[in-house]
C-alpha positions in Angstrom: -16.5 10.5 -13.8 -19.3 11.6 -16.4 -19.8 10.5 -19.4 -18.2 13.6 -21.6 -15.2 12.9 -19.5 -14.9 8.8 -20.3 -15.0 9.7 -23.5 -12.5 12.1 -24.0 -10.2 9.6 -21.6 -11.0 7.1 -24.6 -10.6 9.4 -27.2 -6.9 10.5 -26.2 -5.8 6.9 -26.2 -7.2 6.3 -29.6 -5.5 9.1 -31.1 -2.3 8.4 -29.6 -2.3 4.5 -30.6 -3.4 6.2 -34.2 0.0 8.2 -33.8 2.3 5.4 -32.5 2.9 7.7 -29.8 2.9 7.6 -26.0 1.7 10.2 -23.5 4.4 12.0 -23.1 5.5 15.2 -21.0 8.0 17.8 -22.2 11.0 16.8 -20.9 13.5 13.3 -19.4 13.8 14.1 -15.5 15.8 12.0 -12.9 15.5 11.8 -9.3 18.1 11.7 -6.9 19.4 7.5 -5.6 19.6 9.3 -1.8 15.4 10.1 -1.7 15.2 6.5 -1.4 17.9 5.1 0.8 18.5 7.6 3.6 17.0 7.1 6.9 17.1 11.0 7.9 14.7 11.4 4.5 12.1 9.3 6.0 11.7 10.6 9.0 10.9 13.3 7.4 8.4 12.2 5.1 7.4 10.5 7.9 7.1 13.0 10.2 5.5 15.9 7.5 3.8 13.7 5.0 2.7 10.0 6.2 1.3 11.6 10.1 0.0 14.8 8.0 -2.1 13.7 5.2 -5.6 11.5 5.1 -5.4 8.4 4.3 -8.1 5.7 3.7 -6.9 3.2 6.4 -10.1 0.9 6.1 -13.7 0.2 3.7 -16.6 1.0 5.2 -18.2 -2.4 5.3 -14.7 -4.0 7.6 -16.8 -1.9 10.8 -20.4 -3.7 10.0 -22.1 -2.7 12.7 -22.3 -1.2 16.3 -19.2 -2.1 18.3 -17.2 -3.7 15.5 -13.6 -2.2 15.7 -10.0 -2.7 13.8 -6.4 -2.9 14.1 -4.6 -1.3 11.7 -0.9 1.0 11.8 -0.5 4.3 10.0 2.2 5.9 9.7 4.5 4.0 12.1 1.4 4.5 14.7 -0.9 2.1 16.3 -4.8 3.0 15.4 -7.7 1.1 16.6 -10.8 1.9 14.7 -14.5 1.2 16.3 -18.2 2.0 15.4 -20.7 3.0 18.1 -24.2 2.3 18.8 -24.9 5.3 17.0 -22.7 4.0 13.7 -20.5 6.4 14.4 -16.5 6.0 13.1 -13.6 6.7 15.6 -10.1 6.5 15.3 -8.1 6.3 18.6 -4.1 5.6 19.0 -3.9 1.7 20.2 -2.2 2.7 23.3 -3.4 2.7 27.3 -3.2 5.7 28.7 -2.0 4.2 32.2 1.5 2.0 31.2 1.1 2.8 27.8 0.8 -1.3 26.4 -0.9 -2.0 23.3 -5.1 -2.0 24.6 -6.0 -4.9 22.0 -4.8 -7.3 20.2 -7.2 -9.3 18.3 -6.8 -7.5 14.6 -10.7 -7.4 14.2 -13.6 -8.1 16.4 -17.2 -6.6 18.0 -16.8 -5.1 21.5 -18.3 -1.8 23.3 -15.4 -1.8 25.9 -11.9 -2.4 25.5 -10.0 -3.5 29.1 -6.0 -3.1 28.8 -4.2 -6.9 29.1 -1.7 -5.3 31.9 -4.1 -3.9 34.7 -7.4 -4.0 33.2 -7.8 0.0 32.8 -11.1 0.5 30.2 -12.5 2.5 27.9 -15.6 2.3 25.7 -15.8 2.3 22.1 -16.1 6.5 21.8 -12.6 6.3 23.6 -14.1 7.3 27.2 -12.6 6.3 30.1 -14.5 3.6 31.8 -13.0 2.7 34.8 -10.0 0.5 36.4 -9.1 -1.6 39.5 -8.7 0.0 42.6 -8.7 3.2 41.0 -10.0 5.6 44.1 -7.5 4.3 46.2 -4.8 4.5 43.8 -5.3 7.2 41.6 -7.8 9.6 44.1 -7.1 12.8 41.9 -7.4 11.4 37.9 -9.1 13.2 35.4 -11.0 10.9 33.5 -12.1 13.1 30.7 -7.4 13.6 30.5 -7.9 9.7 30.8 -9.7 9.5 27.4 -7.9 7.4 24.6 -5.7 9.5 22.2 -8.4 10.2 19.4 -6.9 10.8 15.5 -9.0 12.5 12.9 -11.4 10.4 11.7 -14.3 10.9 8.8 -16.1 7.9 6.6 -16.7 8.9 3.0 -17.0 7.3 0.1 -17.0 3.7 1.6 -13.7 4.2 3.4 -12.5 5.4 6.8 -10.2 8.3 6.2 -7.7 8.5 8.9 -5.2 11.9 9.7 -2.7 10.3 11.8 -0.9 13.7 13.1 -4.3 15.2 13.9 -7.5 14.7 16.2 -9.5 17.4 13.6 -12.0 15.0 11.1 -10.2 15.2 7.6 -12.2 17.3 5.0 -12.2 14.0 2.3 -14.2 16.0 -0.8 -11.2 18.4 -0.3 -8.5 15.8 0.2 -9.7 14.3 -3.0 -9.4 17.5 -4.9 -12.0 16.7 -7.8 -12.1 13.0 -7.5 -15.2 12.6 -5.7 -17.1 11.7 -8.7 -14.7 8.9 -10.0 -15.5 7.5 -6.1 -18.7 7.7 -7.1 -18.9 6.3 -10.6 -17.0 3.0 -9.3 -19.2 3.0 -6.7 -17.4 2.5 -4.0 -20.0 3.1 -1.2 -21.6 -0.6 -2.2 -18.4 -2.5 -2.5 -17.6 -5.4 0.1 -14.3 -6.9 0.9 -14.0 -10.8 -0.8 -10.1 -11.0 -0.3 -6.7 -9.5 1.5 -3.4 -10.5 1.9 -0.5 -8.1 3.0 3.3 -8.9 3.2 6.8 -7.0 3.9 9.0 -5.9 1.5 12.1 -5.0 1.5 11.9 -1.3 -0.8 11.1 1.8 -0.1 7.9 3.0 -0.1 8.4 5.4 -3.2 9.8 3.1 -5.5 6.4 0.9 -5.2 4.1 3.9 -5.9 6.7 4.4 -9.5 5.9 1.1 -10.5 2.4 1.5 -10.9 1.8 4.8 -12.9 4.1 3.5 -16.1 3.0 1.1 -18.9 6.2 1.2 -19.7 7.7 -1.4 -17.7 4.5 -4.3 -18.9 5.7 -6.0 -22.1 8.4 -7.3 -20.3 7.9 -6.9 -16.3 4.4 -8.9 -16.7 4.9 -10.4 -20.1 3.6 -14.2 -18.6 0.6 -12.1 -16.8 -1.0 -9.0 -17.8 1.1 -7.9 -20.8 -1.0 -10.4 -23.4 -4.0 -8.2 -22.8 -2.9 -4.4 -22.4 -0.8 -2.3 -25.3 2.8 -1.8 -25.1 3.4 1.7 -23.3 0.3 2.9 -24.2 -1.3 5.1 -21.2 -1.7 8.6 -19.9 -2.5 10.4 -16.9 -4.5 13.1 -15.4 -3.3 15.6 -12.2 -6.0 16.1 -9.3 -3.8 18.1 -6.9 -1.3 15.9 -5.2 -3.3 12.8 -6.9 -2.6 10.9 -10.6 -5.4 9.4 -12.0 -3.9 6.9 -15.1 -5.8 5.1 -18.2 -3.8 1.8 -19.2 -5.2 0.5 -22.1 -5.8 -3.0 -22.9 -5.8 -4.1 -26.9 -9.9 -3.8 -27.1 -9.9 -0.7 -26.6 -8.3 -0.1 -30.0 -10.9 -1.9 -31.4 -13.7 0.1 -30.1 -13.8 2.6 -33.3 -15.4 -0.2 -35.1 -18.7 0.4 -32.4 -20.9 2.7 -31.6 -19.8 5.1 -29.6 -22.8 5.0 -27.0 -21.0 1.5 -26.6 -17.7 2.8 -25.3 -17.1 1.7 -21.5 -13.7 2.7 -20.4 -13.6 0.4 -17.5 -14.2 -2.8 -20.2 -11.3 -1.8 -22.5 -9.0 -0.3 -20.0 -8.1 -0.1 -15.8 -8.3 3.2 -14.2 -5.0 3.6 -11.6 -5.9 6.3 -8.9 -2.8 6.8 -7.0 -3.8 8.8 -3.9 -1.6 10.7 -2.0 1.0 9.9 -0.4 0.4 6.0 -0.8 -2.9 4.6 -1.4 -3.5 3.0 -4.4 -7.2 2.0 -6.5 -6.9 -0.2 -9.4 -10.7 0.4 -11.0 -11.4 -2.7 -13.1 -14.1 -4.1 -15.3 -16.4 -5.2 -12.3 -14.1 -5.1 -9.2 -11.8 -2.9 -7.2 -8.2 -3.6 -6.9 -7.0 -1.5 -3.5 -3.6 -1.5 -2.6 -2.4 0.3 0.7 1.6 0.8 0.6 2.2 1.4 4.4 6.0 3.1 5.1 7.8 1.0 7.3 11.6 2.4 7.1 13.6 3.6 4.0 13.6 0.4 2.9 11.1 -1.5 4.0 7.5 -1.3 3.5 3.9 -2.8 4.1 1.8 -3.6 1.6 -1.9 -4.8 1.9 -3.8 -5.4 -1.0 -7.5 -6.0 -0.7 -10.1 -7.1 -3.5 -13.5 -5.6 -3.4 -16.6 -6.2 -5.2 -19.9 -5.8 -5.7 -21.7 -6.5 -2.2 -24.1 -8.3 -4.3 -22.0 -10.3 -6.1 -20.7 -12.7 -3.0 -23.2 -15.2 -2.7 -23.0 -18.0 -4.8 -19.6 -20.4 -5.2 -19.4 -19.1 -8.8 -19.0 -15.5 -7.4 -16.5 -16.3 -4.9 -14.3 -18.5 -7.3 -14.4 -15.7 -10.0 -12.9 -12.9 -7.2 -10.7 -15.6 -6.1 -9.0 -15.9 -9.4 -8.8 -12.3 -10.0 -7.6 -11.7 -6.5 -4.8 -14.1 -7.3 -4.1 -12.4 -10.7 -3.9 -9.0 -8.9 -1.1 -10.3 -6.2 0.7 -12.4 -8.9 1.0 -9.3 -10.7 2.2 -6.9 -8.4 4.5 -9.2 -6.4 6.3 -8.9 -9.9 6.3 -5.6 -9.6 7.4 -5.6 -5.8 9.9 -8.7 -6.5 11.9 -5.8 -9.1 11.2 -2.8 -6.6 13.1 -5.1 -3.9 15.9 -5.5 -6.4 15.9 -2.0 -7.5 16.1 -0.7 -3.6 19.6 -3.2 -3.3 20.8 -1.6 -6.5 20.4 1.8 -5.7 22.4 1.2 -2.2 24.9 -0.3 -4.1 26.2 3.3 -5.2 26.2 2.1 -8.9 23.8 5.0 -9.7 24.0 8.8 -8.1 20.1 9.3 -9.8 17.4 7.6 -11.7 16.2 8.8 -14.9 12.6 9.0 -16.4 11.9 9.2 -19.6 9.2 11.4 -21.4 6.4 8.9 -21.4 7.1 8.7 -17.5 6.1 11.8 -16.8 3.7 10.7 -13.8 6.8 9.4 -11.7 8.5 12.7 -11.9 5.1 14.2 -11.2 5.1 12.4 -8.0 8.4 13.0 -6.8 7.7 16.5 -7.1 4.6 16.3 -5.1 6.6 14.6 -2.8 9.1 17.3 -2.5 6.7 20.1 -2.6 4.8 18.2 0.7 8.5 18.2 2.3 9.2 22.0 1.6 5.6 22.4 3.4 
């Protein structure tokens, strides 16, 4: 993000809050209950959305060197991430190619080969086929370069490891991102480290968790014994980057900034930028740290979410560092299990039948933005 550009974000919010107005788009839209309770909908948004489009499945600095590797699921698929000697990403499905068992277990590690735990068949970390037991006797005619693991479409940019889970082709990211590569950049996200994670199940679908972040609407009384103290009552807006939303909520100092010099205005001091990625991916840019939140679709109503703090990489190394992260980490999961605690309850309400469609109002625009996006993905 430049500077003209942080400026005009401030400036909008300013002259809204001087209105008594909130962003709002033309019209009230609703959105069908059925989008987020039938099974035969997921599979398809599985299927043409979740397996289709990039996804940053991992930071950069969670693969620190040669032979370090991952576990991670996308999209309902196993995926085992590694770094070769050369520092080179892959992305491979987590699956032997013999009897088709998960080929490793540990969740993170440093290894050049990777021997499956039912008859010891092995590959190295670029997803060649090593060797197995008794293999000439057994198997006389295998191709070995067939034998190769399953390899997905893998590219690092921008600090993370973008994954395509329905492809082997690398994923053009600075196209993905469509015009958001400079807001990666600004936030610096190539230097950031991982202090904290946590992820947990919940019972919602998928959708309903990316709605809840990109309204202020819901803060005043959703977070009211949290975040509301510090941020204005439905005061936000948002910005389209092809099938991404990037959102300004506005905390009270930013109302406050008139009374300085405008060479003084820092957006990410008086406000948090939301970047919802497409489909699911989530990057709360704050004051001197990164909020990410992965929502990982499990079913039509259930859903993983990991949500990882990450910070300066050199900002870790005294107890004073890692206490202050600590305390924002636990702010950040306080706040959105609030969020996820409703979504759950929303998700048993809708399946109720009390409601045949949701409605959003004018200053939640972005929701019906993304449901449209959503559709648009299904209709191909």
């Amino acid at each position: 993000m430049d500077r003209a550009t942080e400026i005009e974000l401030i400036e909008e919010i300013l002259e809204l809050h001087a209105r008594k107005s909130a962003f709002l788009d033309s019209e009230v839209s609703q959105s069908p209950v059925d989008i987020y309770t039938d099974p035969d909908r997921f599979q398809r948004e599985r299927d043409s959305l979740l397996r289709t489009t990039p996804q940053p499945l991992a930071h950069a600095c969670e693969l620190p060197e040669a032979g370090s590797f991952l576990r991670r699921d996308l999209a309902g698929l196993p995926v085992l991430l590694t770094r070769d000697r050369e520092g080179v990403v892959h992305a491979f499905l987590n699956v032997c190619r013999h009897r088709g068992t998960r080929l490793v277990d540990e969740d993170r590690g440093c290894r050049h080969r990777f021997s499956c735990p039912y008859h010891a068949w092995t590959w190295d970390n670029r997803g060649n086929f090593v060797g197995a037991p008794h293999l000439e006797q057994g198997f006389p005619d295998l191709d070995r370069d067939a034998t190769g693991l399953r390899r997905l479409g893998c590219t690092e940019r921008h600090g993370f490891l973008w994954v395509t889970a329905g492809s082997e082709s690398a994923p053009d990211v600075d196209v993905f991102v469509a015009g958001l590569a400079p807001d990666f950049q600004a936030f610096d996200a190539d230097a950031l480290h991982l202090a904290f994670e946590e992820e947990r199940n919940w019972a919602v679908n998928w959708k309903i968790l990316v709605e809840g972040g990109i309204e202020a609407y819901h803060f005043r009384v959703a977070h009211r014994d949290t975040i509301a103290p510090y941020f204005h009552d439905n005061l936000s807006s948002y910005r389209r980057f092809g099938p991404h939303l990037r959102s300004v909520l506005a905390k009270r100092t930013l109302t406050d900034l008139p009374e300085q010099p405008q060479e003084r205005w820092r957006l990410r001091e008086h406000a948090q930028l939301l970047y919802s990625l497409f489909p699911s991916s989530v990057f709360l840019v704050q004051a001197d740290h990164v909020a990410w939140v992965q929502i990982q679709p499990l079913g039509a109503a259930s859903t993983n979410v990991r949500i990882s703090t990450l910070v300066p990489s050199d900002r870790l190394e005294t107890s004073e560092d890692q206490a202050h992260w600590e305390k924002n980490h636990g702010i950040t999961v306080k706040t959105l299990d609030e969020d996820f605690v409703i979504g759950e309850r929303i998700q048993a309400g809708l399946e109720s039948g009390a409601n045949e469609h949701l409605t959003f109002g004018r200053f939640e625009g972005a929701l019906a933005v993304f449901n449209q996006t959503v559709e648009r993905g299904l209709e191909g």
